[in-house]
BADRENPA-741639 format. One record per residue (C-alpha): residue number from 1; residue in three letters; z, x, y. Coordinates in nm, 2 decimals, always signed. Layout:
<atom k="NUM" r="Ala" Z="Z" X="X" Y="Y"/>
...
This chain:
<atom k="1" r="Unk" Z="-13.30" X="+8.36" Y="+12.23"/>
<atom k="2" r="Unk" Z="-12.97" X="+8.48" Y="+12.35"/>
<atom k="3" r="Unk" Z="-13.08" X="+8.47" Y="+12.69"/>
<atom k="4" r="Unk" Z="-13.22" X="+8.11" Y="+12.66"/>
<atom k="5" r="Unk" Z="-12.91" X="+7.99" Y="+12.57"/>
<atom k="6" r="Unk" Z="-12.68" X="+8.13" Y="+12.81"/>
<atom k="7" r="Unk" Z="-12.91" X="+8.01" Y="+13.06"/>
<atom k="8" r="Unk" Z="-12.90" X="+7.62" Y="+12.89"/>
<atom k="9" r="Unk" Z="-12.48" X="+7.67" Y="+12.86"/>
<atom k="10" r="Unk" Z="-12.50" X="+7.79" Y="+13.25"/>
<atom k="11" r="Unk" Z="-12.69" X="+7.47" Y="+13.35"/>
<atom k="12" r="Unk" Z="-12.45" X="+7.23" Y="+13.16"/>
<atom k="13" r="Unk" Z="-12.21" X="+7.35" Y="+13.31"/>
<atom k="14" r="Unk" Z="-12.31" X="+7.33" Y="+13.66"/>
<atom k="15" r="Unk" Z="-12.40" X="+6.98" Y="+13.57"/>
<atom k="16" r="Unk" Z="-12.06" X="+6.90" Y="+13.45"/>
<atom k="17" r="Unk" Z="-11.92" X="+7.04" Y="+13.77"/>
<atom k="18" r="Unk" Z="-12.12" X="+6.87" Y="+13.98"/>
<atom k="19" r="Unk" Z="-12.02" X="+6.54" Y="+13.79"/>
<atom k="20" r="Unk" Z="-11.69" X="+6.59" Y="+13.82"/>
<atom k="21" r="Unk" Z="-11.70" X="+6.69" Y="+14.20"/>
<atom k="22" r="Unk" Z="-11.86" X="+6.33" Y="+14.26"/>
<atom k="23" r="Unk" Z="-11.63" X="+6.14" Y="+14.06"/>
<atom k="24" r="Unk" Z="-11.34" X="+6.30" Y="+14.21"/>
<atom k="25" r="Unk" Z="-11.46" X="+6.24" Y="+14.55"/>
<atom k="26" r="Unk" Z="-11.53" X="+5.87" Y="+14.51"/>
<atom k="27" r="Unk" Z="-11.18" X="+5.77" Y="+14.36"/>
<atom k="28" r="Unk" Z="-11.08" X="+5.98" Y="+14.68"/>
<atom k="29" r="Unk" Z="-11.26" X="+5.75" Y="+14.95"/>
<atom k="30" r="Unk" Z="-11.30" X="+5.45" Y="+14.78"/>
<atom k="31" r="Unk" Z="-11.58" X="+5.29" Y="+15.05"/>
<atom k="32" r="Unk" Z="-11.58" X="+4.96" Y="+14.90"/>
<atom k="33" r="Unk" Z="-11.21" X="+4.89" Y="+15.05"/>
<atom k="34" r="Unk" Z="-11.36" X="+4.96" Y="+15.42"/>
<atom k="35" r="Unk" Z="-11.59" X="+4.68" Y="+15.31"/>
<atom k="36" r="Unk" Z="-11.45" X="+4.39" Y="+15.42"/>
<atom k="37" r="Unk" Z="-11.40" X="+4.25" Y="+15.05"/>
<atom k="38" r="Unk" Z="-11.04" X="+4.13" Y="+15.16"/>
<atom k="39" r="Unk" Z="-10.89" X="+4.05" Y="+15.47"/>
<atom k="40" r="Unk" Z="-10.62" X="+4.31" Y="+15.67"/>
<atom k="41" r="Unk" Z="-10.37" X="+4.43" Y="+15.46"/>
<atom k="42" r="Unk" Z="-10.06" X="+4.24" Y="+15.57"/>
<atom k="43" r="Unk" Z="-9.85" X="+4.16" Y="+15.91"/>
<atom k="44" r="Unk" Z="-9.73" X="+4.43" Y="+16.14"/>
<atom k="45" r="Unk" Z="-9.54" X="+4.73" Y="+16.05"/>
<atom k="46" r="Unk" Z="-9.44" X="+5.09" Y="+16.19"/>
<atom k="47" r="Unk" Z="-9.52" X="+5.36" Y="+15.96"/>
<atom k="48" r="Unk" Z="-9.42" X="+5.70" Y="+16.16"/>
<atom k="49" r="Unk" Z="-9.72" X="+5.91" Y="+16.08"/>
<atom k="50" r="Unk" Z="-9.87" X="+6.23" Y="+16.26"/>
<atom k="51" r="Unk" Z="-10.18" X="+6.13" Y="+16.35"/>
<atom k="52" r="Unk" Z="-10.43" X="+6.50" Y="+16.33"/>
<atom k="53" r="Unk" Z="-10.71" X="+6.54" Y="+16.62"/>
<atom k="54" r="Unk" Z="-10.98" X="+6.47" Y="+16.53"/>
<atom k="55" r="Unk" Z="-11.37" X="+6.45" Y="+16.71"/>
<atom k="56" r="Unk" Z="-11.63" X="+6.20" Y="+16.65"/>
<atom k="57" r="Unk" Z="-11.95" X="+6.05" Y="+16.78"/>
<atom k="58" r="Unk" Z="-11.98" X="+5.70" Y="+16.88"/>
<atom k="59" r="Unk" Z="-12.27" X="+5.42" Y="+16.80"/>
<atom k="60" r="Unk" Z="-12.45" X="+5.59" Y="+17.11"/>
<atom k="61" r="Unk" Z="-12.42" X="+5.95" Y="+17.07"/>
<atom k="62" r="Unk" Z="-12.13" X="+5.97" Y="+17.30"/>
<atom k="63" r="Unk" Z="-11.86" X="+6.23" Y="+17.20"/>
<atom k="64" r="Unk" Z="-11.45" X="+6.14" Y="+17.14"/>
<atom k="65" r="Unk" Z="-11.17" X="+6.36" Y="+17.08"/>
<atom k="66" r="Unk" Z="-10.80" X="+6.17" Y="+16.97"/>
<atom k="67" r="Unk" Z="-10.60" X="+6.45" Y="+17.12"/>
<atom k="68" r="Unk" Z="-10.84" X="+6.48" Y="+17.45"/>
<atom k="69" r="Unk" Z="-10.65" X="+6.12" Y="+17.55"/>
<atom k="70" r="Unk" Z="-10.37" X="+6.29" Y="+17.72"/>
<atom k="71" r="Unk" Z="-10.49" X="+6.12" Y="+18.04"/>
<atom k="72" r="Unk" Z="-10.41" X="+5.74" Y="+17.87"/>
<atom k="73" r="Unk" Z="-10.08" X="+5.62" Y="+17.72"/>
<atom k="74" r="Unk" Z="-10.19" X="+5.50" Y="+17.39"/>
<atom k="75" r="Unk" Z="-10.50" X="+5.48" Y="+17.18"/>
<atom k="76" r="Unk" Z="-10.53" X="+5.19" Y="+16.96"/>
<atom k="77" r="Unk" Z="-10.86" X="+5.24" Y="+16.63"/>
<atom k="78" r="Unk" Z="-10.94" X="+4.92" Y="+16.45"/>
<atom k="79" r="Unk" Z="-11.15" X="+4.97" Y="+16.16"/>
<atom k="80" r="Unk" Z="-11.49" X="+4.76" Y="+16.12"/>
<atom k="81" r="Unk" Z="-11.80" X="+4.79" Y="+15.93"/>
<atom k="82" r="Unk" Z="-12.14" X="+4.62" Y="+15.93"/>
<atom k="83" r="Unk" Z="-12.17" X="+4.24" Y="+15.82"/>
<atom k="84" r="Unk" Z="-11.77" X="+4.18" Y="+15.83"/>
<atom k="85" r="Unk" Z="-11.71" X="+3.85" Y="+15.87"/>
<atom k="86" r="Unk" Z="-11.33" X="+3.89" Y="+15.99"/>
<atom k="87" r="Unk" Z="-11.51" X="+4.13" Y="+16.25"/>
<atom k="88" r="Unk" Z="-11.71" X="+3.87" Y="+16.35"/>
<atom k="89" r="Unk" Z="-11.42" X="+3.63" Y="+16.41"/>
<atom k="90" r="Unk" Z="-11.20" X="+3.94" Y="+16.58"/>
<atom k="91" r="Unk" Z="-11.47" X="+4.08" Y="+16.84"/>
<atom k="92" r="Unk" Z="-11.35" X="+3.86" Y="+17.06"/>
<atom k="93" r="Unk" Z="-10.96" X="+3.88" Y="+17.08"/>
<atom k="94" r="Unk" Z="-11.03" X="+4.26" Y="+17.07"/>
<atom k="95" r="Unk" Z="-11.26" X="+4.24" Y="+17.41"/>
<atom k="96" r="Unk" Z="-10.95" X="+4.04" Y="+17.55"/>
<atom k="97" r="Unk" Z="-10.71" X="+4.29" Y="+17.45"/>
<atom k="98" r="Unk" Z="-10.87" X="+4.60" Y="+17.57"/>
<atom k="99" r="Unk" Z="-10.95" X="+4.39" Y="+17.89"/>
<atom k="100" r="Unk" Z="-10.58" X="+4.33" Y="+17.88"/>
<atom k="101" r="Unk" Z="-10.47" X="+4.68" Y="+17.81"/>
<atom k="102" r="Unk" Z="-10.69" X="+4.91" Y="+17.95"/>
<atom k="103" r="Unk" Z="-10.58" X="+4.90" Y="+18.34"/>
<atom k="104" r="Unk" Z="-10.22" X="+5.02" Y="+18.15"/>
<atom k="105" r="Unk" Z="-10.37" X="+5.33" Y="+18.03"/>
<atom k="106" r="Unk" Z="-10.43" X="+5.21" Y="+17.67"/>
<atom k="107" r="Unk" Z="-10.74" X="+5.31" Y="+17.50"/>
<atom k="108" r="Unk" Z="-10.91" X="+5.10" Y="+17.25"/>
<atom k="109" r="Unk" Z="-11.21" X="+5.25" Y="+17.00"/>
<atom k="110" r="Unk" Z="-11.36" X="+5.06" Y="+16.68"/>
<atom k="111" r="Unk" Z="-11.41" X="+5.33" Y="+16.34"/>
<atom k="112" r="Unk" Z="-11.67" X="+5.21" Y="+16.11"/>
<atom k="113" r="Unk" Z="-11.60" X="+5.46" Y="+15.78"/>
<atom k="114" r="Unk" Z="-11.83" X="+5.28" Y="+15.56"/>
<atom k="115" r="Unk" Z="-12.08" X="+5.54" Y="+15.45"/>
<atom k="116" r="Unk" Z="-12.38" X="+5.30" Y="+15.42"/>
<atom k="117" r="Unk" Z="-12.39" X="+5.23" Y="+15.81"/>
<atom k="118" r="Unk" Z="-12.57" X="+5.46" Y="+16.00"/>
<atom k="119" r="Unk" Z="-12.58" X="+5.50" Y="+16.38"/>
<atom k="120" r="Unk" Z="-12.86" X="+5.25" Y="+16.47"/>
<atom k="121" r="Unk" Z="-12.75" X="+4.99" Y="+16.22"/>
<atom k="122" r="Unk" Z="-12.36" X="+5.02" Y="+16.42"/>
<atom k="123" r="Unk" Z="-12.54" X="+4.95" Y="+16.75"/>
<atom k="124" r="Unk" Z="-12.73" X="+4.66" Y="+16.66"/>
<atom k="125" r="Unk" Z="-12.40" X="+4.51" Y="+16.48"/>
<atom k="126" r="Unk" Z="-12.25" X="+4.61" Y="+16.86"/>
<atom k="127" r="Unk" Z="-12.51" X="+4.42" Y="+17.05"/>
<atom k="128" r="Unk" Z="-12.49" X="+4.10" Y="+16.78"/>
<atom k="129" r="Unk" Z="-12.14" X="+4.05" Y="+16.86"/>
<atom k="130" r="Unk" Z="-12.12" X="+4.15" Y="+17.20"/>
<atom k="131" r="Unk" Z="-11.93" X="+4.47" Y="+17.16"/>
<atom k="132" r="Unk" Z="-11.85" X="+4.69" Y="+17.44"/>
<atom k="133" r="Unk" Z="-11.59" X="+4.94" Y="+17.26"/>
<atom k="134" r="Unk" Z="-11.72" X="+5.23" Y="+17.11"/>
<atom k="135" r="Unk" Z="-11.79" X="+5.24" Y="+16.74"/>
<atom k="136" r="Unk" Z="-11.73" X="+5.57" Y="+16.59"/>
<atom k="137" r="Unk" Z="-11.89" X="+5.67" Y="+16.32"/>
<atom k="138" r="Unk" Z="-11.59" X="+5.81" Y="+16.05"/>
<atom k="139" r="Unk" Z="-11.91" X="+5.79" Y="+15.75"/>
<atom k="140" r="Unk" Z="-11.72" X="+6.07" Y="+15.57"/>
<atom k="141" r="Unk" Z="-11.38" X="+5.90" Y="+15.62"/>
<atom k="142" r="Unk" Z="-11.19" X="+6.15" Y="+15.70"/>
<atom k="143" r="Unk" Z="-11.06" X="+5.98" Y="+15.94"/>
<atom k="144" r="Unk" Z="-11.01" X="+5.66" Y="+15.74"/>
<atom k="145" r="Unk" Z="-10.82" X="+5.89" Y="+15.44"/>
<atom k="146" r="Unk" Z="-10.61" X="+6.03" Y="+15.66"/>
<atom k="147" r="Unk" Z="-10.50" X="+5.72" Y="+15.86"/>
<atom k="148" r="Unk" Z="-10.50" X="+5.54" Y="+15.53"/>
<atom k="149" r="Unk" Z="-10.70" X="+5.27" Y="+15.69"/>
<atom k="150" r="Unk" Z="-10.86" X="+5.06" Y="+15.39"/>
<atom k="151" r="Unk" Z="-10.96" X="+4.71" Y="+15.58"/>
<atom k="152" r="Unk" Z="-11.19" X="+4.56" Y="+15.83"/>
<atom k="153" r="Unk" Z="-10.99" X="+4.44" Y="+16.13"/>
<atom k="154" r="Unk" Z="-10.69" X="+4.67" Y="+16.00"/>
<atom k="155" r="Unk" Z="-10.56" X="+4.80" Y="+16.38"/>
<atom k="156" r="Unk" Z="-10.32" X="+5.16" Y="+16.42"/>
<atom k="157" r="Unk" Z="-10.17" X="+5.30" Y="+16.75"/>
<atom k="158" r="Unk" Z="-10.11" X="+5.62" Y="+16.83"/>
<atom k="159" r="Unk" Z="-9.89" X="+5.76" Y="+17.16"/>
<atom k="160" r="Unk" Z="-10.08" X="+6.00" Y="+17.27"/>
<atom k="161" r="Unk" Z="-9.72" X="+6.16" Y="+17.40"/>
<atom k="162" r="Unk" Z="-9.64" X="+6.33" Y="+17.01"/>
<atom k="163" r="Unk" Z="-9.95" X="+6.17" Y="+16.84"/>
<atom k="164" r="Unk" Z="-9.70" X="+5.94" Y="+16.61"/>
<atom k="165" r="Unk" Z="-9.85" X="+5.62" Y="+16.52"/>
<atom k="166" r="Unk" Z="-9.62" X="+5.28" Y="+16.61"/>
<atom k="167" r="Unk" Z="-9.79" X="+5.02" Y="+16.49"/>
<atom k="168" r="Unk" Z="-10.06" X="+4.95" Y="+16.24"/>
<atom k="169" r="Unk" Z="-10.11" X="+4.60" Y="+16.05"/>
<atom k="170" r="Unk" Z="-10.35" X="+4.31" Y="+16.15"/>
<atom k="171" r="Unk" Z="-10.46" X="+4.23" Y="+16.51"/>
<atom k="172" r="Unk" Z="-10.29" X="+3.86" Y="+16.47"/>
<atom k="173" r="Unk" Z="-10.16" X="+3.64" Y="+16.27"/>
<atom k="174" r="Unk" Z="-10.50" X="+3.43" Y="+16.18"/>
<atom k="175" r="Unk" Z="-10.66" X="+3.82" Y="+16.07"/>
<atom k="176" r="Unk" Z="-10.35" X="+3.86" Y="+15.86"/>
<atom k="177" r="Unk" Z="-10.37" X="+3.86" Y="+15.49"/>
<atom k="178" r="Unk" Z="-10.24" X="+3.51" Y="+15.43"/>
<atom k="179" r="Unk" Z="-9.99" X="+3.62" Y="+15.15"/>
<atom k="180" r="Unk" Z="-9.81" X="+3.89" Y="+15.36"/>
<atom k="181" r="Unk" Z="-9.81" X="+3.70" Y="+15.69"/>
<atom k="182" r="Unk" Z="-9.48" X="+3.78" Y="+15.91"/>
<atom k="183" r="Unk" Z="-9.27" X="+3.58" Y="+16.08"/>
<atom k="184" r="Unk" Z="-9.26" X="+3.49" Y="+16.47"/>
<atom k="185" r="Unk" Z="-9.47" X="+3.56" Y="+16.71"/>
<atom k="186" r="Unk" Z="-9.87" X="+3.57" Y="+16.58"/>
<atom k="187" r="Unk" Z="-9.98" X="+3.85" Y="+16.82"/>
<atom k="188" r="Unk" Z="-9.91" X="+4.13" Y="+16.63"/>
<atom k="189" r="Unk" Z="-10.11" X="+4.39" Y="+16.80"/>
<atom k="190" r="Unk" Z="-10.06" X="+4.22" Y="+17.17"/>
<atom k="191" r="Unk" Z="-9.70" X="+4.22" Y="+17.08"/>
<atom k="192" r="Unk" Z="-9.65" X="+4.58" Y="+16.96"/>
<atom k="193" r="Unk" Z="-9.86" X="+4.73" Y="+17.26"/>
<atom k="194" r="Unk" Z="-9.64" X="+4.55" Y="+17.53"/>
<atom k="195" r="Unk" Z="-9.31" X="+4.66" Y="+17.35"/>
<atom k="196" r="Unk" Z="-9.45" X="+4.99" Y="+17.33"/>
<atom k="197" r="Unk" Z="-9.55" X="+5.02" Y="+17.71"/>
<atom k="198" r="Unk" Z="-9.21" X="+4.86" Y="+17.78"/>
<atom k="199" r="Unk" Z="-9.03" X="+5.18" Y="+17.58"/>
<atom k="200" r="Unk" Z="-8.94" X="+4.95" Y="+17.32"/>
<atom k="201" r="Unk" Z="-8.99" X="+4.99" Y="+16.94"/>
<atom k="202" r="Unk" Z="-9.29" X="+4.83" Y="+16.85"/>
């Protein structure tokens, strides 16, 4: 009898562990904020963060490293995930900017961090809107938690010369949340990427 109950005291307490394991990790990535339930989380700003290396696999297998970039300038991520409707209305201006920015050695990738989009269900979003870029898949969010990136659309560059981020915020004006919008200028990623290739602050 002894015996049967340390064994039923051992199994509740796995249980309990296991509980508290999941609960901790959910308040820690939070997916429903990478789910596009509000827009970009303000106008543009320059936190001065370390951005880690880190490797991931895009929407068609292909392999990407951050710290590997040491051939480009810049690399600018813009979160997305599957049935966004700001994504829909950004796929465009992103094309353009990459077009814009790529000859300048500036890199441009999409991270979709939402755990509930798998790697065929990214490439058809991809071929729906006409997407190009390459979609990493971030389904842990690791990358996401450590960027702090918590909105569809939500853009963050990185120099690849001491992997600081200068910029992170909205890709314009019109993706901006409408109650933090800033002032000037409404091409708030455009903008920061020429100052930045210009040597000026972002």
């Amino acid at each position: 009898m002894k015996k049967v109950m340390t064994k039923v005291f051992s199994v509740i307490g796995i249980l309990l562990l296991s509980a508290g394991v999941t609960v901790a990790l959910l308040a820690i990535f939070k997916p429903e904020k990478l789910r596009g339930l509000s827009r970009v989380a303000g106008g543009p700003s320059a936190p001065e963060v370390k951005a880690d290396d880190f490797q991931l696999l895009d929407h068609k297998g292909r392999w990407h490293a951050l710290h590997r970039q040491t051939d480009s300038k810049a690399v600018v991520l813009i979160s997305t995930a599957n049935g966004s409707p700001e994504m829909k209305e950004a796929a465009a201006k992103i094309k353009a900017l990459r077009d814009k920015f790529a000859s300048q050695g500036v890199v441009f990738w999409m991270v979709d961090s939402n755990p509930q989009d798998d790697r065929a269900a990214i490439a058809r979003e991809a071929d729906q809107l006409g997407n190009d870029l390459p979609v990493l898949e971030d389904r842990a969010q690791l990358v996401a938690t450590a960027l702090g990136l918590e909105q569809t659309c939500e853009a963050v560059c990185i120099s690849t010369t001491n992997w600081m981020t200068f910029y992170r915020g909205a890709i314009d004006r019109d993706l901006a949340d409408s109650s933090t919008k800033a002032g000037g200028s409404g091409n708030y990623l455009e903008n920061a990427l020429s100052r930045f290739l210009a040597g000026k602050t972002a």
